[in-house]
N, C-alpha and C positions, 0 to 999 in steps of 0.2 A: 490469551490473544484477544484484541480488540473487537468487537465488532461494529458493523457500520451503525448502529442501533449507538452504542457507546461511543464510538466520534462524532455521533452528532449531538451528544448530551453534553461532549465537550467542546464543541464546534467554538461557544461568543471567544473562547481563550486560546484557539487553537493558534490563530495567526498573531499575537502580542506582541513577537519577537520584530525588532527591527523600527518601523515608523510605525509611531501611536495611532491605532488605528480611531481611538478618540477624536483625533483630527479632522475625520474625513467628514464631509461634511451631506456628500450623497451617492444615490445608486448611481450606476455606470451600466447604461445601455449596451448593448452588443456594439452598434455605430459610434457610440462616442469611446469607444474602448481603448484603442490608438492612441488617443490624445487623454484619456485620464490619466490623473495622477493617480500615483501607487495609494495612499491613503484611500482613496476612493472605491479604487477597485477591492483591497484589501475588505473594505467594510462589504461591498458587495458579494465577497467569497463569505465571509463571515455569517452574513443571512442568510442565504443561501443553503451554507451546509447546518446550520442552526435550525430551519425548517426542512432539512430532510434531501435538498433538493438538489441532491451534486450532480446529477448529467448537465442543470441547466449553469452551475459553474464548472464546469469543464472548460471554456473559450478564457473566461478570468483565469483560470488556475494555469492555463496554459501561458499565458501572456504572463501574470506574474513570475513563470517561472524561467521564461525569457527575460526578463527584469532581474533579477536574481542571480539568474548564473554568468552575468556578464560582471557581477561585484564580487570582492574579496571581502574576507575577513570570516571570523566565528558565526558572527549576530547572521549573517548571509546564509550560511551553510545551514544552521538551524531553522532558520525559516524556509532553504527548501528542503529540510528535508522533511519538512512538513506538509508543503506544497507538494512531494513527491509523492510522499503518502496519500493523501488527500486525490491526487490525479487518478494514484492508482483504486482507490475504493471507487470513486466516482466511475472510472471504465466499469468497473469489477458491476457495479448496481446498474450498468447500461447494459450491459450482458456482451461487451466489446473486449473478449479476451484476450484478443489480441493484441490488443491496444496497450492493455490492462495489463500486459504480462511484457512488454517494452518499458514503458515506465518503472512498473517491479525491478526488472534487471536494473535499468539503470538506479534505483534506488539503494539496491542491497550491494553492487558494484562501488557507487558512491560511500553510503552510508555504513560499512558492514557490523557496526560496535553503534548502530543509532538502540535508543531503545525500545524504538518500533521494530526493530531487521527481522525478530522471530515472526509478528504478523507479516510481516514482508515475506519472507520466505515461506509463510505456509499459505499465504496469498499467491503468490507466485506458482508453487507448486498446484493449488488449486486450478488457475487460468494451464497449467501445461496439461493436467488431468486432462480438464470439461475439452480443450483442445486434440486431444489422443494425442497427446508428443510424452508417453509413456516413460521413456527414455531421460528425457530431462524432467519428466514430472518425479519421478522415482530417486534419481539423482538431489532432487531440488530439498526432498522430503529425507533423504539420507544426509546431507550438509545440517539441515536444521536439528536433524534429531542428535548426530555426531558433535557438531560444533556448538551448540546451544544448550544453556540451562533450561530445562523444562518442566514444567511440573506434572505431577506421573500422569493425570487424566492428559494433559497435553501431547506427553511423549505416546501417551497408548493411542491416542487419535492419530498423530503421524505416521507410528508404525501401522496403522489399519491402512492411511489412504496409502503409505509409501505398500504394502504389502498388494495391495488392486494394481498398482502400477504393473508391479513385480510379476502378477498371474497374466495381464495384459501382455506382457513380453513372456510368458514361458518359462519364467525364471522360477519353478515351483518350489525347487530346496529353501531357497533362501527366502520365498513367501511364505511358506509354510513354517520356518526356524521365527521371521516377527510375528507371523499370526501367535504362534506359541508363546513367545518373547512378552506379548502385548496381553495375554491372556493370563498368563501368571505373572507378571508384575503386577 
C-alpha cells in the first residue's frame, strides 16, 4: 500500500492522463480558480503535491474533480481516479476524517478494480477506525482482506487493525481466531 511519503515522490506524473499538463503555463490562485483552465490548475495540483503540500491543494483537487466528473470516456475516469485518490490522502494528512472517508467511499464505490482500491480501502478503514464507527471500520478491513490480493505482511496488518475493530465491538471469538490467524501466518 502507498503511502503519502510515496505519492508525493510520484506526484510530477500523477495527473499526465488527460490535457498535457506541459501546456500550462502558470499557478492558479485560490480567486482565479473559477476561471482557470484545467492545464493550469492541473500544474498547480501537480506542485503542490510534489512539495508535500496536499491540504493547500485540496480547493484545486476539488474543482478539478468537478471538472471531470461532468466528462465521459476512459482518459476522464483515470484522471479522477486519481484526483480521488489524491482528495482523499490530502483529507487523510489534514486529520479531516471525515471528509477523508466521503471521498474514500466514493472512490472504492466508483473505482472498485482501480489499482489503488486496496490503499483505498485500508485508507478508508483507517478514517472509520481514528472515527470509532468500529462497525464499518471492521467490515471495511474484512472486504479488503477477503476480496483483495495481499501480500502476507499486508494481510497480517489488516487482520491486526480489522481484529481492534472486532474487541471495540465485543466481538472476542472472532478477534481472537485473526489475532491467531495474523500470528501464525
Amino acid at each position: 500500500m502507498c503511502s503519502i511519503r510515496c505519492l508525493i515522490a510520484t506526484g510530477c506524473v500523477i495527473l499526465s492522463v488527460g490535457l498535457p499538463v506541459a501546456t500550462a503555463q502558470t499557478e492558479v490562485t485560490l480567486d482565479a480558480l473559477p476561471q482557470a483552465i484545467t492545464p493550469d490548475v492541473k500544474l498547480t495540483v501537480n506542485r503542490l503535491v510534489t512539495a508535500g503540500r496536499l491540504k493547500e491543494a485540496i480547493p484545486y483537487l476539488e474543482e478539478l474533480i468537478h471538472r471531470f466528473d461532468q466528462a465521459k470516456g476512459a482518459k476522464f475516469d483515470q484522471e479522477l481516479e486519481r484526483l480521488y485518490y489524491l482528495l482523499g490522502a490530502a483529507w487523510m494528512q489534514s486529520e479531516d476524517y471525515e471528509s477523508a472517508a466521503e471521498v474514500l467511499e466514493k472512490s472504492a464505490a466508483r473505482f472498485p478494480t482501480s489499482n489503488d482500491s486496496t490503499t483505498v480501502l485500508d485508507w478508508l478503514g483507517d478514517c472509520y477506525r481514528v472515527m470509532e464507527e468500529f462497525r464499518k471500520a471492521a467490515a471495511t478491513y474484512e472486504k479488503l482482506r477477503t476480496q483483495h490480493s495481499l501480500k502476507p505482511a499486508q494481510r497480517d496488518d489488516v487482520m491486526a487493525k480489522e481484529s481492534i475493530c472486532l474487541v471495540h465491538l465485543e466481538d472476542w471469538e472472532k478477534a481472537a481466531d485473526l489475532m491467531d490467524a495474523a500470528v501464525t501466518s
